[in-house]
N, C-alpha and C positions, 0 to 999 in steps of 0.2 A: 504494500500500500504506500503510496505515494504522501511522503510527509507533508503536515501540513504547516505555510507557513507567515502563518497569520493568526490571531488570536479573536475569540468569538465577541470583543471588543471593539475589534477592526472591521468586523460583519458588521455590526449594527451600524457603526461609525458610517459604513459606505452605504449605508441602505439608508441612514440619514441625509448624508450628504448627496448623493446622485441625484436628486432633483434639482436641489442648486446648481448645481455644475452645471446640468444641461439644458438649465433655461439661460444661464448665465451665454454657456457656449451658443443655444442657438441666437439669443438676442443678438449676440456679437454677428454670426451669419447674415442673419437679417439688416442687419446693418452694413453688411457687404453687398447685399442684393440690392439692395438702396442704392448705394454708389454706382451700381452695375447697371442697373435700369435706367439712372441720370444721366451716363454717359452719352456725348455727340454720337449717336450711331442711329444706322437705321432702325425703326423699332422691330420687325422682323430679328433681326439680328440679337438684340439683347434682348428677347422673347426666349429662341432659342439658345443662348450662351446660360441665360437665366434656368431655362428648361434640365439642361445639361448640367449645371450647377447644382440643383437642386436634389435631382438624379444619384448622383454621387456621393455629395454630402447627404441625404437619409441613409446612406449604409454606416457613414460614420457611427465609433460608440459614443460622442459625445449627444448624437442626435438620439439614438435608441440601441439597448443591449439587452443581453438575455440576463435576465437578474439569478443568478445559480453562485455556492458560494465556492466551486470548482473552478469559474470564471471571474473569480474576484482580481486577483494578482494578472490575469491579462486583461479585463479589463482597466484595468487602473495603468496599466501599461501602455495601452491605448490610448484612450484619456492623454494621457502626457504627451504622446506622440504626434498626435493628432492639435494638441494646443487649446483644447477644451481645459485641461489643467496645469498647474507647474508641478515639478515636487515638492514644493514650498508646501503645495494646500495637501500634503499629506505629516504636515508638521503634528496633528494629534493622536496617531495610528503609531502603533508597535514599532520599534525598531527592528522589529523581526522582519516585519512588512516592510520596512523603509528599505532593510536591506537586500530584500528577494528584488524589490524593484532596481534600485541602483544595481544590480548585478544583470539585471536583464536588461538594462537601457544602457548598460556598458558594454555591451555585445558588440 
């Protein structure tokens, strides 16, 4: 069995926080689509660019994840990677956790 390496601390901790995060990340999106759409361009064009956009970031985990606590450490790995969080905003979570991550974003 595959150790675990996060504590049932750092469960709840993310299952508090992943709502913040992902409204935080999508507002910021949304604020990109903003920009995107003001652009001098034809509207056809940032219609589609926008379409395309949108496409891609919903697969994002900052946009939607599978909430499982198997997928906790890659999701949060995610998260980071993707710019929905820093490792800073895992400053209240185990050091156990802080270190599984830092070894997997040192890769």
């Amino acid at each position: 069995m595959q150790e675990q390496r996060f504590t049932k601390k750092d469960w709840a901790l993310f299952k508090n926080k992943i709502a913040d995060w992902q409204e935080s990340y999508m507002n910021r999106l949304n604020k990109e689509y903003i920009e995107l759409l003001s652009e001098d361009a034809n509207p056809s064009d940032k219609f589609w660019r926008l379409d395309k956009r949108i496409e891609e970031d919903r697969k994002k985990t900052g946009v939607q994840l599978e909430m499982s606590r198997s997928n906790l450490i890659y999701n949060i790995i995610s998260l980071i990677n993707e710019g929905a969080i820093s490792y800073e905003d895992l400053e209240e979570f185990s050091d156990e956790l802080k270190e599984t991550v830092s070894a997997f974003l040192e890769k």
